[in-house]
Backbone bond lengths (Angstrom), bond angles and torsions (degrees), N, CA, C in turn:
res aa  C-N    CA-C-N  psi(-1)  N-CA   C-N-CA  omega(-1)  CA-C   N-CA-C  phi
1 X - - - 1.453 - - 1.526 108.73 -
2 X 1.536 109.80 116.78 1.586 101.61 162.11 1.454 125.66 -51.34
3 X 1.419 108.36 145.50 1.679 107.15 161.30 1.404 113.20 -98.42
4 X 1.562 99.35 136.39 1.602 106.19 -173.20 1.556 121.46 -103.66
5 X 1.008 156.06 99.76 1.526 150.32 -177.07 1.749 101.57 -48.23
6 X 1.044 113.27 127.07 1.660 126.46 170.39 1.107 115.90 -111.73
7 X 1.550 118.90 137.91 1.515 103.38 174.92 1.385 115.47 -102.55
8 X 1.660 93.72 153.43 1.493 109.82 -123.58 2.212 73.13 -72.01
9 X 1.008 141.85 -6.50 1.544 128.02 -161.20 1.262 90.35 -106.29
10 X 1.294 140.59 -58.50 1.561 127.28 -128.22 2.021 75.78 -119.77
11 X 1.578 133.25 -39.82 1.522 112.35 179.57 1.089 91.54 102.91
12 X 1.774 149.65 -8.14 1.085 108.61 -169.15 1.864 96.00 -118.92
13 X 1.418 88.21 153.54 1.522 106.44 165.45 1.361 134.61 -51.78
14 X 1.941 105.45 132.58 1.180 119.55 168.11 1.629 103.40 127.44
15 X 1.521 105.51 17.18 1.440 97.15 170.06 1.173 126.29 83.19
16 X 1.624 112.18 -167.76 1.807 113.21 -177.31 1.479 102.60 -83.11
17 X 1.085 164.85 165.85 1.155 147.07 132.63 1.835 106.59 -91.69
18 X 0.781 138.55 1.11 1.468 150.74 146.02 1.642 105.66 -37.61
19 X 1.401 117.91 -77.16 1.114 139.78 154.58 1.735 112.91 -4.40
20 X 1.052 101.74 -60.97 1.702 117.68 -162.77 1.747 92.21 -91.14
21 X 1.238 131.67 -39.48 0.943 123.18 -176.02 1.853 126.19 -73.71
22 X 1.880 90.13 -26.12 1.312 90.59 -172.85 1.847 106.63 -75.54
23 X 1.469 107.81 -30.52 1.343 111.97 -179.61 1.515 106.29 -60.12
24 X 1.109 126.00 -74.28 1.722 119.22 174.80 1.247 107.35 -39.89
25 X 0.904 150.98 -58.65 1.465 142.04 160.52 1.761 122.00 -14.65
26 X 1.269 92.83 -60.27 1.226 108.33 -172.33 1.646 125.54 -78.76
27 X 1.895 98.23 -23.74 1.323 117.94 166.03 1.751 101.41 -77.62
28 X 1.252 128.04 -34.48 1.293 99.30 175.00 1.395 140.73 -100.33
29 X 1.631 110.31 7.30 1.351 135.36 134.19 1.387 106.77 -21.59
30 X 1.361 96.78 -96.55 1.519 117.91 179.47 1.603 113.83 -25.46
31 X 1.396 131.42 -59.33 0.865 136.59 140.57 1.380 146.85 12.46
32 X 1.709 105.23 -72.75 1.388 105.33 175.23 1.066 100.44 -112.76
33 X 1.678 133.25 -5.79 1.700 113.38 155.81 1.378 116.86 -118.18
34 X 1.014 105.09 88.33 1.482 116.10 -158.39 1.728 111.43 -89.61
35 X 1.230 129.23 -3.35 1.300 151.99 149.97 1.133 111.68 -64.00
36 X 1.551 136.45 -31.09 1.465 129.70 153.63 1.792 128.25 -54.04
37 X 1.144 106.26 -1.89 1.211 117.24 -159.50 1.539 102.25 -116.03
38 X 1.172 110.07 -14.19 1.989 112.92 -157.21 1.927 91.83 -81.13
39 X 1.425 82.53 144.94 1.852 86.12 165.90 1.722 122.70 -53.31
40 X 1.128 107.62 144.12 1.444 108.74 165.86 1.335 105.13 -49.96
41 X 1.750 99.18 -174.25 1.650 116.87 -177.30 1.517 96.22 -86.52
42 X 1.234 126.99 -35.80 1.687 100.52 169.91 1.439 123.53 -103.25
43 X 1.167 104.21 40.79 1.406 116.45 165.55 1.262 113.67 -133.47
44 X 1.390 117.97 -12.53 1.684 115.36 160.85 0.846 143.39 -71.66
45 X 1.799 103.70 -33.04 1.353 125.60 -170.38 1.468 120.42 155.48
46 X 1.113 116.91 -52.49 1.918 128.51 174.75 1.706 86.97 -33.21
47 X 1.249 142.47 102.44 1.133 151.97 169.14 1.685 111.74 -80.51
48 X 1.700 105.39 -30.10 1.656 111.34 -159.27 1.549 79.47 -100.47
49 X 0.756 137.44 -19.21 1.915 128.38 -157.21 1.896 92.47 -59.03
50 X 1.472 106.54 161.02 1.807 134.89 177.61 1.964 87.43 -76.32
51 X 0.764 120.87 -20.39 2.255 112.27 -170.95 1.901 85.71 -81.95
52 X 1.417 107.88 -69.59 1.199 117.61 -173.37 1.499 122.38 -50.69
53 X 1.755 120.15 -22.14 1.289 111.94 156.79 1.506 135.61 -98.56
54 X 1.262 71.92 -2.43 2.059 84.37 161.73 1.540 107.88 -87.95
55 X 1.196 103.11 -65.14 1.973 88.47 -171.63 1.785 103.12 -40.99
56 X 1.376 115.85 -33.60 1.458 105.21 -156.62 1.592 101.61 -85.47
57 X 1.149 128.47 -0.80 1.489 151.29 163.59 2.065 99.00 -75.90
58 X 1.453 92.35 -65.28 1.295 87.89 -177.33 1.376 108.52 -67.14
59 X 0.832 162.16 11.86 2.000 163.91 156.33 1.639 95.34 -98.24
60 X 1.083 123.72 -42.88 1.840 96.91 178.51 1.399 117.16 -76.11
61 X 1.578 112.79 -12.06 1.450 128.65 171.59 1.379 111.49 -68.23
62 X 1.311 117.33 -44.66 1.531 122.64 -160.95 1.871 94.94 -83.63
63 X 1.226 117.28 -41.99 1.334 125.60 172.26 1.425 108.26 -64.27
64 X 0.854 137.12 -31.99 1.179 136.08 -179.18 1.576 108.98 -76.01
65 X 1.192 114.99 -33.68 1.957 115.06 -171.29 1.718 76.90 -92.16
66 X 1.399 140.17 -58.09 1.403 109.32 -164.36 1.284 115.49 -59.92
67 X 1.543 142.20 -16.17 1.512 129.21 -166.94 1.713 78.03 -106.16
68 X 0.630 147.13 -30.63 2.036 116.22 160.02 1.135 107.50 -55.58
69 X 1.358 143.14 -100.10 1.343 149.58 -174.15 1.354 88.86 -14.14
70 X 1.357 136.47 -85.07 1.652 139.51 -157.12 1.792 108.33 -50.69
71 X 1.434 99.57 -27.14 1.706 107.91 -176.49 1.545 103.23 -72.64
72 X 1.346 123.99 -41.77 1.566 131.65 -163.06 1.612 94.50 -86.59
73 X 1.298 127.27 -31.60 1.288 119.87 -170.81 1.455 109.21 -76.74
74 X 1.667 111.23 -23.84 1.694 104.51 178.14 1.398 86.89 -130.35
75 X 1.485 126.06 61.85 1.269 127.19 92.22 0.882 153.44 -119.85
76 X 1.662 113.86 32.55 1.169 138.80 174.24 1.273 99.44 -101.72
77 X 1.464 137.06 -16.22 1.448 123.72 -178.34 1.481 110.63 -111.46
78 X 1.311 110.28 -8.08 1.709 125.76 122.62 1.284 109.54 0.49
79 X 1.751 88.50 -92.39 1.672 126.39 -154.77 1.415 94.78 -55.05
80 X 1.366 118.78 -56.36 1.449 122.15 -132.86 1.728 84.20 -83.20
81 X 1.911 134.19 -40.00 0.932 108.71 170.67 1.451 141.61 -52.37
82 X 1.435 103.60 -50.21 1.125 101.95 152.52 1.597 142.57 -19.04
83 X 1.449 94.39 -77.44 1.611 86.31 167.45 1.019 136.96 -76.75
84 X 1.558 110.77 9.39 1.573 109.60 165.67 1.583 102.10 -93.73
85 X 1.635 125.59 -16.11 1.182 109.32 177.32 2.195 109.75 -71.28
86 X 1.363 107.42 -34.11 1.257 104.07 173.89 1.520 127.57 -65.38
87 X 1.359 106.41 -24.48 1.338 119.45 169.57 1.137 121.99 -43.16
88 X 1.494 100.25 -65.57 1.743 124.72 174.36 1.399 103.81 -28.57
89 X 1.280 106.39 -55.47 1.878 115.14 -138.70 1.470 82.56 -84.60
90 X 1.640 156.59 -56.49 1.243 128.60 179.34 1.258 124.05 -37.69
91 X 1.474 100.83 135.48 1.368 114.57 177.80 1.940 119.95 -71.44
92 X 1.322 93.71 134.77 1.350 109.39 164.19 1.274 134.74 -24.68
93 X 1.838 127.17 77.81 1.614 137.07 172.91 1.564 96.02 -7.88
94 X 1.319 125.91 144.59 1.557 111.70 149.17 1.438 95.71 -90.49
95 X 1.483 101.21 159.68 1.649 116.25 164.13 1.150 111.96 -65.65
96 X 1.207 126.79 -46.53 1.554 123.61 -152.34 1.639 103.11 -67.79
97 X 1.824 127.78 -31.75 0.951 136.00 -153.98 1.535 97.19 -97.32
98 X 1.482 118.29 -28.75 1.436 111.33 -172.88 2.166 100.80 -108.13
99 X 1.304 105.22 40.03 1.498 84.28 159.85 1.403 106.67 -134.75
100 X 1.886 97.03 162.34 1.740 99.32 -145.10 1.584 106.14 -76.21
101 X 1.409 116.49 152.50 1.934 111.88 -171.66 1.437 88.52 -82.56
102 X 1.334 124.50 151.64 1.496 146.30 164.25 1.803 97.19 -71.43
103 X 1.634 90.97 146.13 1.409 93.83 164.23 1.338 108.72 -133.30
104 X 1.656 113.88 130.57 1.660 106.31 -173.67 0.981 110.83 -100.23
């Protein structure tokens, strides 16, 4: 059995047609200006070009703030093991010594 898309207001079959229209649309855009679509100069190739050494400036930048952020985040779970390993190892309050005396 095929599955059919319904729309979800009126129930009947065959989907958005919006959908289908915006893609042909958009395929024939593409189409007759098809120079809108081509890679930039540092994504084509110009490797030596001033665009191509900035984005590649801007990616050691962006890499650079994620391995901080990622560095502080596991060393805080570092920290936090840690002091749950010291935690552990103190010894057990007695009760008898930590409950409060009544005053009459």
């Amino acid at each position: 059995m095929k599955s059919e898309i319904r729309n979800p207001k009126s129930g009947k079959a065959g989907g958005w047609p919006w959908i289908k229209s915006s893609l042909v649309a958009f395929a024939v855009v593409f189409a007759v200006r098809p120079a809108s679509v081509l890679a930039c100069a540092a994504c084509y190739g110009a490797s030596d070009s001033p665009m191509a050494k900035g984005m590649n400036w801007g990616i050691f930048s962006l890499l650079g703030v994620v391995t901080v952020v990622l560095g502080c985040i596991a060393t805080f779970f570092v920290f936090i093991g840690k002091r749950s390993a010291e935690a552990s190892q103190l010894p057990e309050a007695d009760s008898a010594k930590t409950e409060p005396t009544e005053k009459a």
